[in-house]
N, CA, C and O atoms as CSV, one atom per row, in Angstrom:
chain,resi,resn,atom,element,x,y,z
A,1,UNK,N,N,259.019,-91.483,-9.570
A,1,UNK,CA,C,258.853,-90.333,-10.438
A,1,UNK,C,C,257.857,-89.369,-9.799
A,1,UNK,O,O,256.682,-89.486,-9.454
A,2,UNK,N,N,258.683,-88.444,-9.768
A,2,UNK,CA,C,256.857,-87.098,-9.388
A,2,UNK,C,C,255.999,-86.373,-10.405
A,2,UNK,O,O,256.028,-86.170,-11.619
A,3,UNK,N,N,255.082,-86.019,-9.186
A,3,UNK,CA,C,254.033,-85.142,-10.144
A,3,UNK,C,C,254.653,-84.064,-10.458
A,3,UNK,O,O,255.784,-83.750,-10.087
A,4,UNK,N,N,253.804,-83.351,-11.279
A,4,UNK,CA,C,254.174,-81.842,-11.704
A,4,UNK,C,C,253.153,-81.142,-11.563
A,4,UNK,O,O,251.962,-81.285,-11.839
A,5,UNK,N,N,254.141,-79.892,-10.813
A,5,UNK,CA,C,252.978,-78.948,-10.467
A,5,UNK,C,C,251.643,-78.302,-11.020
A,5,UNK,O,O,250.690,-77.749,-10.471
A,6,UNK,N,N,252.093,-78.719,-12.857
A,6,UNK,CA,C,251.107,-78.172,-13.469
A,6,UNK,C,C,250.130,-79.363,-13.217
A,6,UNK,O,O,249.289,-78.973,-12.407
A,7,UNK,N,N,249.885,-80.738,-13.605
A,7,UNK,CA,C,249.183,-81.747,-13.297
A,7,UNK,C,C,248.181,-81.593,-11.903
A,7,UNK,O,O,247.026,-81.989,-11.748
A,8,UNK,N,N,249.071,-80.873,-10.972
A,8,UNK,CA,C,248.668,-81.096,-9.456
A,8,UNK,C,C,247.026,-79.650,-10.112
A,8,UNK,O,O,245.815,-79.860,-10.176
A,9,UNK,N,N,247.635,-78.674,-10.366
A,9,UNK,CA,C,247.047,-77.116,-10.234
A,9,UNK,C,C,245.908,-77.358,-11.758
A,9,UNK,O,O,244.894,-76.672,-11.884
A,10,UNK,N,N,246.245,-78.243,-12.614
A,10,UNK,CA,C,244.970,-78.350,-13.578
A,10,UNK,C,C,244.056,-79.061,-13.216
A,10,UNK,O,O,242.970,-78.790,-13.727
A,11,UNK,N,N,244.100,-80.400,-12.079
A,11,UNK,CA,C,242.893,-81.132,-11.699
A,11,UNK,C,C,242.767,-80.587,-10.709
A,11,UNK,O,O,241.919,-81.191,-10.052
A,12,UNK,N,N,243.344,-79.287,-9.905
A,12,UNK,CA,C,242.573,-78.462,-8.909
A,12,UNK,C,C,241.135,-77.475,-9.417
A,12,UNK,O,O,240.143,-77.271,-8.717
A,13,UNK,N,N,241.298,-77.120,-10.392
A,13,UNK,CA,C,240.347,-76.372,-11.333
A,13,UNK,C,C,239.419,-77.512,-11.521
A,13,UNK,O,O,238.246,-77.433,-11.157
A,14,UNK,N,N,239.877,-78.486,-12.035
A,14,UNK,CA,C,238.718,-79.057,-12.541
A,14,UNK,C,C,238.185,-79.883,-11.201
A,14,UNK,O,O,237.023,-79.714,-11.570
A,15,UNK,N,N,238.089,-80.334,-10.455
A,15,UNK,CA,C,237.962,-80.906,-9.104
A,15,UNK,C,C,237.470,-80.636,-7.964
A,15,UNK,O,O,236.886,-81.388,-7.184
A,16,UNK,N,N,237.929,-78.581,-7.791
A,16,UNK,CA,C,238.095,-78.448,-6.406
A,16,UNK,C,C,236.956,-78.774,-5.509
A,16,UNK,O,O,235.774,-78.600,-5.807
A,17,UNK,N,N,237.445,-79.311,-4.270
A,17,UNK,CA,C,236.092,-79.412,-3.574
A,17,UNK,C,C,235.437,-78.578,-2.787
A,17,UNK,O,O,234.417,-78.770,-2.125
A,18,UNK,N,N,236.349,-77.278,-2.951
A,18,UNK,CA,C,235.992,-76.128,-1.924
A,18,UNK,C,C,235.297,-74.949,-2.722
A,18,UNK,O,O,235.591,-74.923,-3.917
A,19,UNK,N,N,234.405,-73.945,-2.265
A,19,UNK,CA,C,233.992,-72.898,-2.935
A,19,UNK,C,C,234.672,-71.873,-3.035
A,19,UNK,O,O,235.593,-71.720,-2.232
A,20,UNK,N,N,234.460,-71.040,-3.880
A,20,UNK,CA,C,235.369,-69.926,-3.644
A,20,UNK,C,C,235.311,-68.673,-2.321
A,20,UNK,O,O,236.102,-67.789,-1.993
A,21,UNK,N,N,234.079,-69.074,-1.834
A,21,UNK,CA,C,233.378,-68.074,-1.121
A,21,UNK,C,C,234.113,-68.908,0.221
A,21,UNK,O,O,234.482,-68.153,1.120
A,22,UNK,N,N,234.341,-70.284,0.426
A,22,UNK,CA,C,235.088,-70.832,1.316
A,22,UNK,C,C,236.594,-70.812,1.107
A,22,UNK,O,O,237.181,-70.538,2.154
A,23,UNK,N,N,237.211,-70.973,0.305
A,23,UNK,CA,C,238.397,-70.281,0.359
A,23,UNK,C,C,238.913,-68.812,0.579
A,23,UNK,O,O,240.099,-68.624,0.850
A,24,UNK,N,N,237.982,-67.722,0.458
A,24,UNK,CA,C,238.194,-66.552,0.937
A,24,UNK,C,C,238.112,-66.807,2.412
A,24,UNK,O,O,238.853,-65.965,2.919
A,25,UNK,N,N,237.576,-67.557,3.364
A,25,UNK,CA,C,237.013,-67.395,4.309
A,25,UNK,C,C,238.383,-68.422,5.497
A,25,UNK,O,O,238.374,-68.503,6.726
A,26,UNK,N,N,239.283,-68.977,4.606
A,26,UNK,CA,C,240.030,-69.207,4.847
A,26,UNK,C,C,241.140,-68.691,6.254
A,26,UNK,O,O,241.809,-67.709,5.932
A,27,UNK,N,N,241.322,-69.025,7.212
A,27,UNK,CA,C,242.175,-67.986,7.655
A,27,UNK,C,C,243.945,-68.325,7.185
A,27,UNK,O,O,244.374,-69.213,6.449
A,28,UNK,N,N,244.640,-67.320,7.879
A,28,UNK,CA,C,246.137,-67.301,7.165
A,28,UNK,C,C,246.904,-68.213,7.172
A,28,UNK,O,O,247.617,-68.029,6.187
A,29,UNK,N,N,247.217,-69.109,7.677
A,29,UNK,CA,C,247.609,-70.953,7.609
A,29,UNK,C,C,246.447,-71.576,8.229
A,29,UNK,O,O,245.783,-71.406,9.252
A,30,UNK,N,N,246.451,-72.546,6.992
A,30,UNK,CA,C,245.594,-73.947,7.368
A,30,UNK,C,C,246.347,-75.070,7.090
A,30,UNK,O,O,247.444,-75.015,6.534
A,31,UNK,N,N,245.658,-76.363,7.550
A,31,UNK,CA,C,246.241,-77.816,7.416
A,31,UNK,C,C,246.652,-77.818,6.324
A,31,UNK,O,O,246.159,-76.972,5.579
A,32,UNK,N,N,247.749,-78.778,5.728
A,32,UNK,CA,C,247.835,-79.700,4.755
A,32,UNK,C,C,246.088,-80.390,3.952
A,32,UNK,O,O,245.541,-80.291,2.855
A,33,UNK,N,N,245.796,-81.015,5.183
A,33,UNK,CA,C,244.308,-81.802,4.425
A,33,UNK,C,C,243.279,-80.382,4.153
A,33,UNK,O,O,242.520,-80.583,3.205
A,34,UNK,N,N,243.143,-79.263,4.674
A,34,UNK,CA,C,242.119,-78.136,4.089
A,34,UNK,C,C,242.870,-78.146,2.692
A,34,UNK,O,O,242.316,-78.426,1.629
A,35,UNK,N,N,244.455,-77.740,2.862
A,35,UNK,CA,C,244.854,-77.187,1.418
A,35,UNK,C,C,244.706,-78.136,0.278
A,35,UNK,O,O,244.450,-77.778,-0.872
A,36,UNK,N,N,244.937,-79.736,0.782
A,36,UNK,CA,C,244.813,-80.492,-0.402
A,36,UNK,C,C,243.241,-80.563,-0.561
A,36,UNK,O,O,242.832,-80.671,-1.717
A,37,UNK,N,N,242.514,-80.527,0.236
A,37,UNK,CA,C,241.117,-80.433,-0.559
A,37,UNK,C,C,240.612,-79.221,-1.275
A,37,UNK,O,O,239.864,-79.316,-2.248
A,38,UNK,N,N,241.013,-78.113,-0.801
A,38,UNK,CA,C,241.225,-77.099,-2.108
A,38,UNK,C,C,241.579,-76.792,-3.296
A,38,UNK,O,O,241.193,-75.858,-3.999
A,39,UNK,N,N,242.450,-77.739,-3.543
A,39,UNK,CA,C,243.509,-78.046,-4.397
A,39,UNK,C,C,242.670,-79.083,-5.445
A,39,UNK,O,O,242.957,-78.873,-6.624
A,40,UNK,N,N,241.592,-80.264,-5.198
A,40,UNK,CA,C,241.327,-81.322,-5.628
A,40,UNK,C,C,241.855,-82.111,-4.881
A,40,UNK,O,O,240.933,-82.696,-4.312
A,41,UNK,N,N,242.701,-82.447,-4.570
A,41,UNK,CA,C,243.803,-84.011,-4.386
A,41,UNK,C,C,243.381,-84.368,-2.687
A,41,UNK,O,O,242.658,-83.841,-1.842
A,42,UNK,N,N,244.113,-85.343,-2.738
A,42,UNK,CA,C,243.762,-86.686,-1.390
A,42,UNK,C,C,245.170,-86.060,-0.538
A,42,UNK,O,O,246.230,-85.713,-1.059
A,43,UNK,N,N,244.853,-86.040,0.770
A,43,UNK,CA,C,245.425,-85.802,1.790
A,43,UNK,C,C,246.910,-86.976,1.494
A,43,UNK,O,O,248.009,-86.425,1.431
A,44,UNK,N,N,246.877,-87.881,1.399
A,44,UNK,CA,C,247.895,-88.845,1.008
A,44,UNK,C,C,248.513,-88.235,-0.026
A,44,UNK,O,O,249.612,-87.941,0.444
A,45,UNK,N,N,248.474,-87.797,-1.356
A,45,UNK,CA,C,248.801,-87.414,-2.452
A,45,UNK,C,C,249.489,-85.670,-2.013
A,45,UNK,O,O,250.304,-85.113,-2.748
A,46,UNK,N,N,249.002,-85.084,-0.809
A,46,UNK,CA,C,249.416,-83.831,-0.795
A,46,UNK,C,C,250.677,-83.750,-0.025
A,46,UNK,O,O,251.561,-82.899,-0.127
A,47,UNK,N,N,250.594,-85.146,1.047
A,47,UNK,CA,C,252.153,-85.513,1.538
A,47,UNK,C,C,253.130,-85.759,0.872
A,47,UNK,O,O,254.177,-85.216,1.222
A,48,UNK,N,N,253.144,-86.578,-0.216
A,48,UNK,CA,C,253.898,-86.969,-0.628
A,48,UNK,C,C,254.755,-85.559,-1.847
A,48,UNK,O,O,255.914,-85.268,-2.145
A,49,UNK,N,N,253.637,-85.140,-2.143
A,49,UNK,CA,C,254.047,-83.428,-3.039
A,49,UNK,C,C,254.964,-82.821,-2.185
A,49,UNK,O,O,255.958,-82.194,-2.554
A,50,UNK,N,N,254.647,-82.998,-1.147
A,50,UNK,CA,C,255.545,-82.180,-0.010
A,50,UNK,C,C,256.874,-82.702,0.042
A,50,UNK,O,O,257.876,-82.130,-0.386
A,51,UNK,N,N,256.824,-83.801,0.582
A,51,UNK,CA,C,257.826,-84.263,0.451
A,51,UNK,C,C,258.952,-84.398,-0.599
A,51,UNK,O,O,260.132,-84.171,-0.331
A,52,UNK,N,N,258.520,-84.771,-1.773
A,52,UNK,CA,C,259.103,-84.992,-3.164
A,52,UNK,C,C,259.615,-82.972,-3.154
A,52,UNK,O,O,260.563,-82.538,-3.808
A,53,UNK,N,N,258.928,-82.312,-2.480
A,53,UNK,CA,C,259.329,-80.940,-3.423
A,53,UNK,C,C,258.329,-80.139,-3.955
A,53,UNK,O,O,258.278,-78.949,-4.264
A,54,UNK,N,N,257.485,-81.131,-3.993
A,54,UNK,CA,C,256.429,-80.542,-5.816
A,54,UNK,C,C,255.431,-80.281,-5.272
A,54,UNK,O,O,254.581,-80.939,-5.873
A,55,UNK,N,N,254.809,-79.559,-4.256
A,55,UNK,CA,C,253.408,-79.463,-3.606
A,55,UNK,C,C,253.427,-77.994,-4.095
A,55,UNK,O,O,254.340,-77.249,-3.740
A,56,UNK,N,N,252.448,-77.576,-4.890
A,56,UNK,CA,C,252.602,-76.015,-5.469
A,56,UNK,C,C,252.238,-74.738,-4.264
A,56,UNK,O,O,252.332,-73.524,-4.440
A,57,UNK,N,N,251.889,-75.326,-3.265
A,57,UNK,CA,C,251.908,-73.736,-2.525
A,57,UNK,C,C,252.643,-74.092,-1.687
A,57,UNK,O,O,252.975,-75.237,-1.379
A,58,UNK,N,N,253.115,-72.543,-1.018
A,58,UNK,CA,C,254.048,-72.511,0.119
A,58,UNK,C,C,253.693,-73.358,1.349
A,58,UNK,O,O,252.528,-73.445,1.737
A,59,UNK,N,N,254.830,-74.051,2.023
A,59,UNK,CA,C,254.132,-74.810,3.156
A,59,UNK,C,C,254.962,-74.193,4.541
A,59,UNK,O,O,256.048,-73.724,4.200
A,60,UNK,N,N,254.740,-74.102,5.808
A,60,UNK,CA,C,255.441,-74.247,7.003
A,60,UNK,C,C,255.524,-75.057,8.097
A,60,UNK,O,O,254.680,-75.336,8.949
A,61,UNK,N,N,257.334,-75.598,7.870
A,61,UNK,CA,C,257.142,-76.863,8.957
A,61,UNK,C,C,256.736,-75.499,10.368
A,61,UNK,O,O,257.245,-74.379,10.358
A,62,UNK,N,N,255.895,-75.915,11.274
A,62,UNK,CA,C,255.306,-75.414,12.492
A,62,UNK,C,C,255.699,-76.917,13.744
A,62,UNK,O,O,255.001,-77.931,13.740
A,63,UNK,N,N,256.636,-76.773,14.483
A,63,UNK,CA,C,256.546,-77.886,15.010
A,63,UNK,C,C,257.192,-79.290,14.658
A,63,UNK,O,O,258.303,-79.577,14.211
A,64,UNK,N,N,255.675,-80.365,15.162
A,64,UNK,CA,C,255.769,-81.600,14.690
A,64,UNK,C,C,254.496,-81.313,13.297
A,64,UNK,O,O,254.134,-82.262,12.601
A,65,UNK,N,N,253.964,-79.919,13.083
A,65,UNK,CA,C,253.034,-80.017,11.970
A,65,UNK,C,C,253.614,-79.208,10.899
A,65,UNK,O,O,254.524,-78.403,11.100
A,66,UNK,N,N,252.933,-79.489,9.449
A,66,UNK,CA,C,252.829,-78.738,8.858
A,66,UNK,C,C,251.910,-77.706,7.933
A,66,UNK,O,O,251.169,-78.122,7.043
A,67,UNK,N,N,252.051,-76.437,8.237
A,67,UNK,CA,C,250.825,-75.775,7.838
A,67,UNK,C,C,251.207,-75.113,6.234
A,67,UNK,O,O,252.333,-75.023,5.743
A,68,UNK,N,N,250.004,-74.729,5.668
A,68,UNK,CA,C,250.085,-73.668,4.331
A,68,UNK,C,C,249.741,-72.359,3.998
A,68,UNK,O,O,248.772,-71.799,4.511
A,69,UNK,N,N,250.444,-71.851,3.198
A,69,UNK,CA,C,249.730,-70.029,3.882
A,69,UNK,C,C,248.589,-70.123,2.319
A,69,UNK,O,O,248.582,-70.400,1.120
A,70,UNK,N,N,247.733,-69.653,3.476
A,70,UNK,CA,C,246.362,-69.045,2.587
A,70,UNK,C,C,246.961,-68.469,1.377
A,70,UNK,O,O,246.995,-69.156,0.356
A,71,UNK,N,N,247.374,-67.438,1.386
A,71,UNK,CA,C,248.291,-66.537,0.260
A,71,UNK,C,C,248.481,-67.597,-1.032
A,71,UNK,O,O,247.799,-67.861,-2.022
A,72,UNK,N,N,249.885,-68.108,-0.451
A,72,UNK,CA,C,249.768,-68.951,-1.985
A,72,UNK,C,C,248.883,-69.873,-2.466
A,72,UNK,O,O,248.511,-70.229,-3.584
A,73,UNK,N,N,248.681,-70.120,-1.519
A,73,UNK,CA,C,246.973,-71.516,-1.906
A,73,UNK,C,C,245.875,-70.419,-2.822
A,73,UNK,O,O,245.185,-70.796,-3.769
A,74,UNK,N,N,245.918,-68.924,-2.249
A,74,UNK,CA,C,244.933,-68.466,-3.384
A,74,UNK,C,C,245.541,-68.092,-5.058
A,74,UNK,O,O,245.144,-67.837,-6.195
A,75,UNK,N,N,246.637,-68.254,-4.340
A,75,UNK,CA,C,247.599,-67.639,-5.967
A,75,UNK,C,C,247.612,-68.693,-6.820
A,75,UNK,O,O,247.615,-68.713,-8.051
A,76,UNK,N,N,247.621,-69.788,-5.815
A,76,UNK,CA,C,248.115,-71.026,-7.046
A,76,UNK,C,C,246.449,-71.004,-7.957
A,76,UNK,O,O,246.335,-70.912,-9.180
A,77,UNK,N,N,245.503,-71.095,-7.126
A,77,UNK,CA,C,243.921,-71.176,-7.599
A,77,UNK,C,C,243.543,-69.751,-8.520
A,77,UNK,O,O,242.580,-69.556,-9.262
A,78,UNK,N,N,244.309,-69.147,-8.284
A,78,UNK,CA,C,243.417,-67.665,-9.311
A,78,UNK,C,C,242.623,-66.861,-7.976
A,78,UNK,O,O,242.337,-65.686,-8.208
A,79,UNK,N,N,242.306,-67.312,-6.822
A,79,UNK,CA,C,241.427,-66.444,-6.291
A,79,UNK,C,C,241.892,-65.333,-5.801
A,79,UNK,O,O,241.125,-64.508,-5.305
């Protein structure tokens, strides 16, 4: 069964481990593990969102990696 995006984006608020003054400072794709610690959640927990579908910001396969655009990572957060 998966998460839901709202679940993922309400314990980001309450959680996040990043500042806001560090998420501005962000540049235009970052890792998976920056975005899930922005987010609240565990690098493990942000794969699997991905995978399943349900990871609330935009992601890009790049490669053998995958990155996230700043953009929606601030949209999903309010910043």
């Amino acid at each position: 069964m998966g998460t839901s995006i709202a679940s993922v984006v309400e314990g980001a608020h309450e959680g996040a481990a990043m500042s806001w003054e560090e998420l501005r400072a962000l540049p235009p794709l970052v890792s998976v593990v920056t975005a899930a610690r922005a987010l609240g959640i565990g690098r493990t927990t942000a794969y699997r969102l991905i995978k399943e579908g349900t990871f609330p910001v935009r992601t890009l396969p790049l490669g053998g990696s995958t990155k996230v655009s700043t953009a929606s990572l601030w949209e999903v957060l309010g910043a």
